[in-house]
TORKOL-4160 file (C-alpha; in steps of 0.2 Angstrom, whole numbers, padded with zeros to 4 digits, m for minus):
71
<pt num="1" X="0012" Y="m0043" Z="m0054"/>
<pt num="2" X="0027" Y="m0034" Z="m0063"/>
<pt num="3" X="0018" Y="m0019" Z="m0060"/>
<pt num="4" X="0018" Y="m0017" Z="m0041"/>
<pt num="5" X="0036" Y="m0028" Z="m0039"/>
<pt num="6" X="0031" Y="m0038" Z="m0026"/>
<pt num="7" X="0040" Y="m0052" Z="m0019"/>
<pt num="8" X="0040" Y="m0071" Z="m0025"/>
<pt num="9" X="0035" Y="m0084" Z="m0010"/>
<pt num="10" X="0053" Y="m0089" Z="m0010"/>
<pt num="11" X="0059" Y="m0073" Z="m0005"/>
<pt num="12" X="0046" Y="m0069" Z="0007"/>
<pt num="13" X="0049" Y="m0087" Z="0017"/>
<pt num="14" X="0068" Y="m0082" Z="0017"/>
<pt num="15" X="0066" Y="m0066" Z="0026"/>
<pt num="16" X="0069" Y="m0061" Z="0044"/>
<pt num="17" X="0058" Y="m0054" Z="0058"/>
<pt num="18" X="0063" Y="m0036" Z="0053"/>
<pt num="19" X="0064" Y="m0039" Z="0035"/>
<pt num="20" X="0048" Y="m0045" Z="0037"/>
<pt num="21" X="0038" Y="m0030" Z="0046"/>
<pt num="22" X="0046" Y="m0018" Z="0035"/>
<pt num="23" X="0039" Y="m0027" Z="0020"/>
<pt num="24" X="0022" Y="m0026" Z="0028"/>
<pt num="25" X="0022" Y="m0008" Z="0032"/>
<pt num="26" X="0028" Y="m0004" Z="0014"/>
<pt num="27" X="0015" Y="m0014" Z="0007"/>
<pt num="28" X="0002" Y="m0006" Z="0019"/>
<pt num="29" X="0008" Y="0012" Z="0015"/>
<pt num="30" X="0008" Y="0007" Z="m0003"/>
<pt num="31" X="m0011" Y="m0001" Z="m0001"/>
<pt num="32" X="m0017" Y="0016" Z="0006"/>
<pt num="33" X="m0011" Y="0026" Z="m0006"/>
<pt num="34" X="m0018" Y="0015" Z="m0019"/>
<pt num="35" X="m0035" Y="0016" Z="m0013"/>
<pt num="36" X="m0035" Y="0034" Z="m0010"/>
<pt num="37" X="m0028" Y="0037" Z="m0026"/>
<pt num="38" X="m0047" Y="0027" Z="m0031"/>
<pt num="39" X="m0055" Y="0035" Z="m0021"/>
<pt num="40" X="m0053" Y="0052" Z="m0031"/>
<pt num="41" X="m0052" Y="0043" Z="m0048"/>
<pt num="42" X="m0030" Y="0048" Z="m0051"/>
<pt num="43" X="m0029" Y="0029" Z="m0051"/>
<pt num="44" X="m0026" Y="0022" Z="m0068"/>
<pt num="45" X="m0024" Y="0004" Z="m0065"/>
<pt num="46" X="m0036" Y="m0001" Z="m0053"/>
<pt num="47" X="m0035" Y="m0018" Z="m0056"/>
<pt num="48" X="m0021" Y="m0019" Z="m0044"/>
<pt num="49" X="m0028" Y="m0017" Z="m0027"/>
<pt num="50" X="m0036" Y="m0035" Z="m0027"/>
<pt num="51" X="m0018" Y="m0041" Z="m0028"/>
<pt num="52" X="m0009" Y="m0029" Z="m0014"/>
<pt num="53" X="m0021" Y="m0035" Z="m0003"/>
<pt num="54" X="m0020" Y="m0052" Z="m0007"/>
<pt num="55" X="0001" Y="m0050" Z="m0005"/>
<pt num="56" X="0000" Y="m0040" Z="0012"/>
<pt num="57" X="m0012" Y="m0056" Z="0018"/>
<pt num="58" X="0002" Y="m0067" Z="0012"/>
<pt num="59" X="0015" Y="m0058" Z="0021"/>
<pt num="60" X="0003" Y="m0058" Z="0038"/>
<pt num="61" X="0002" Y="m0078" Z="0036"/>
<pt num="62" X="0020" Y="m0081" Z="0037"/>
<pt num="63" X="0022" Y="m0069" Z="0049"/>
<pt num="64" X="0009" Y="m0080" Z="0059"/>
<pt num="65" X="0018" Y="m0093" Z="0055"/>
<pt num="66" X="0034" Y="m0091" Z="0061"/>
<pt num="67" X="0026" Y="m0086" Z="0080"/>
<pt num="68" X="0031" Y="m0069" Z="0076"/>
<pt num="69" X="0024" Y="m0057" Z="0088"/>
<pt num="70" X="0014" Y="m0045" Z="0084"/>
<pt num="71" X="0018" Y="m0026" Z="0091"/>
């Protein structure tokens, strides 16, 4: 989605353990936000909290993947 920029399955393969927990926390931060923002009708494009999710369960999955621990 060119709307929320996220990051294409390439370049979330390609990134390191802290690369990796950062983009999750931003994501997360990002997610919350959203849905308070919808909560309170300010959020115009509501369309896009189906896909952040679906992007922060990506990121989960390859963090699972590569045996990453989980603090």
């Amino acid at each position: 989605m060119k709307e929320l920029k996220l990051k294409s399955s390439k370049e979330i393969e390609a990134l390191d353990e802290k690369g990796l927990k950062a983009e999750i926390t931003t994501s997360a931060k990002k997610l919350f936000e959203m849905k308070m923002k919808k909560e309170l009708n300010e959020l115009k494009q509501t369309h896009l909290v189906k896909p952040m999710r679906r992007y922060i369960a990506v990121l989960k999955t390859v963090w699972k993947t590569k045996g990453f621990n989980i603090d």
